[in-house]
N, C-alpha and C positions, 0 to 999 in steps of 0.2 A: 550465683552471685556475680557482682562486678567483677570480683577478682577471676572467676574461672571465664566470664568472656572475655576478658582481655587475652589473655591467657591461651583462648582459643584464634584469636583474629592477628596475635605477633608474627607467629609461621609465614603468613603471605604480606606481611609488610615491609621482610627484610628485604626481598631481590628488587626491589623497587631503585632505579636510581635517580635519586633527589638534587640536581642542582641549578644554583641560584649566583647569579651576577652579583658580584662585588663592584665593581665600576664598568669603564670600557675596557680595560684591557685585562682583566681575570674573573675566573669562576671557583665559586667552591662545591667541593660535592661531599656533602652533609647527610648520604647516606647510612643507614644502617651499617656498621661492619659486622655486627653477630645480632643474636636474638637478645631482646632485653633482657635483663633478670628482672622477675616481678618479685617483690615481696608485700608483706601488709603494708605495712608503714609508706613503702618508695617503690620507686622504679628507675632502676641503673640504664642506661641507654649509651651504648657505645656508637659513635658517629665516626665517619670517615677520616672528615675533615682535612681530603688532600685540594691542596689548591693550585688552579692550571692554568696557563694561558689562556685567553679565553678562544674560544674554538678548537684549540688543541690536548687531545686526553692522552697524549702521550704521557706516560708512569712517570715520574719524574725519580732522581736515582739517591731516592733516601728509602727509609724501610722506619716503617712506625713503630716501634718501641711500647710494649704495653706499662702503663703505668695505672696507680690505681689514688683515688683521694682520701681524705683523712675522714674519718671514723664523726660525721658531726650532724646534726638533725634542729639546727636551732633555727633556717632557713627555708621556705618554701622549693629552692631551686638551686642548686650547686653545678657553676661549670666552670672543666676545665679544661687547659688549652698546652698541647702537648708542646713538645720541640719539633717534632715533624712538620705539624702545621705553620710553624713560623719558617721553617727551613721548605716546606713548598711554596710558599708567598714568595718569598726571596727569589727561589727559583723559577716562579712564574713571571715577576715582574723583572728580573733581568732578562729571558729569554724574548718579553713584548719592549725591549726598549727602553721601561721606565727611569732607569738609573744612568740615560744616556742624554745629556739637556744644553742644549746652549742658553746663554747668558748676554744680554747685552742691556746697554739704557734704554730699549725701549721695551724689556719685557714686563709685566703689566703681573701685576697679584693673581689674576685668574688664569693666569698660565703657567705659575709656580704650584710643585707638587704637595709645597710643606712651607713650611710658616721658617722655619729657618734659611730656604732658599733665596725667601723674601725679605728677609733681614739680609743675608749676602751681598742683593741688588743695591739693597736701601744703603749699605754702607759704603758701597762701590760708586755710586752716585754721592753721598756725603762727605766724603774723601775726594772724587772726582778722581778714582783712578784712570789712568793714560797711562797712554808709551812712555811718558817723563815718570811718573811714578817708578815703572819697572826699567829704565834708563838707570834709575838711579842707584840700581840695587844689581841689574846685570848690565856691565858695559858694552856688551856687542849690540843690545836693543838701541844703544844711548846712540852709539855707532849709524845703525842702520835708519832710526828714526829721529830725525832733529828736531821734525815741530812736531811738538806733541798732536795724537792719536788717540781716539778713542777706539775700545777696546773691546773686543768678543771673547767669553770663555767659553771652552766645549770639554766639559766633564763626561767623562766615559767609566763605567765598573770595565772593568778587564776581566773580574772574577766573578762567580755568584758570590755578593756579601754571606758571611757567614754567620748566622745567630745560633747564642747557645745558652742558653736556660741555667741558670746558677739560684742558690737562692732569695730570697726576696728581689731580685733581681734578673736582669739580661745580657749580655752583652752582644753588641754589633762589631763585624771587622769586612773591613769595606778596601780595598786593592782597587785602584784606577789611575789614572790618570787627568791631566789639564791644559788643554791647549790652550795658548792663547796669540789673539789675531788682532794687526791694527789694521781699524777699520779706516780704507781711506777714502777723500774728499771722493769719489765716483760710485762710493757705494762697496769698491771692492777689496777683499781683505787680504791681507796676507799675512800668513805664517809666522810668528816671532820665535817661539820656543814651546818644549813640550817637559812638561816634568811628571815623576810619577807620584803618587800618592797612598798611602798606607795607614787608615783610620781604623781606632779600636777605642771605643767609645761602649761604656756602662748606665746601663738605664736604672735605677733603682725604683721600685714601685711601694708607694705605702697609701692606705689609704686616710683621709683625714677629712673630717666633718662629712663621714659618708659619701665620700668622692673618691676614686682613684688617680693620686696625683704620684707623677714621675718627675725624678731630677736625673739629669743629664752628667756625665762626666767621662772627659773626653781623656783615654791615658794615655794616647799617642798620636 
């Protein structure tokens, strides 16, 4: 029957290892980690799911956690998505750079990583932040810079952001830092201040009208 050739052909499909580019800068590998369990009804398929830098397979320094799903059959296909795998994403895309970006007015929608960074720019320009903006809030800038300056931010993680799996929910906690630089009439910048940064932001997931939609909320 079906069932005993599957059954027969699992053995040589585990050591296989399977992975596939998520952008430029990470890979995931979506390998088998053990042998399916077949039964009549389903079949359980346990996958990797660690994700790296891309070109580099260095282990990254979590350990996968087995966890198991709930008990339901009303769907053709059920998947789920560990803490591991969000805690290697994190740690692939800090180690390529991704959470480290400058900001200035002429950076363009297609070079922002997220739809909020683009909002950032949008309001930054809307407001017309300058050196007189942040003059006016720390006096040493007001000091160093008299005619207002237009302005470069350089967001750096210091840490791997850390996600953690709650339920119906997520939570992100993100350690960095923000320089910022007025850009002068020659093109060249200089230095104003650097301050540190400490976000811990909840994602909540529900789904509605057969979509999965997320609300944001930011606790610190």
């Amino acid at each position: 029957s079906v069932f005993f050739v599957i059954m027969g052909i699992l053995p040589y499909l585990t050591p296989f290892t399977v992975i596939m580019p998520i952008d430029d800068l990470a890979e995931v590998d979506y390998s088998l980690s053990s042998l399916p369990a077949v039964f009549q009804p389903f079949i359980d398929l346990d996958l990797k799911g660690t994700v790296y830098t891309a070109g580099n397979y260095t282990d990254p320094p979590y350990v996968a956690a087995p966890f198991t799903m709930p008990d339901q059959s009303d769907s053709m296909l059920y998947l789920a998505f560990s803490e591991y795998f969000f805690q290697t994403s994190s740690f692939a895309y800090y180690i390529a750079g991704a959470f480290n970006i400058t900001i200035t007015e002429e950076v363009s929608r297609s070079n922002l990583v997220n739809s909020y960074l683009f909002f950032f720019v949008q309001t930054c320009s809307y407001f017309n932040i300058s050196t007189e903006i942040f003059g006016s809030i720390i006096p040493e800038v007001a000091k160093y810079s008299v005619t207002p300056y237009p302005v470069m931010l350089k967001l750096m993680a210091t840490e791997i952001p850390s996600i953690s799996l709650e339920q119906d929910s997520f939570t992100v906690e993100i350690q960095g830092s923000m320089e910022v630089f007025a850009v002068l009439p020659d093109s060249t910048t200089q230095s104003l201040f650097i301050m540190n940064i400490a976000a811990n932001t909840s994602i909540a997931l529900n789904v509605f009208d057969q979509k999965l939609m997320g609300s944001l909320c930011l606790n610190r």
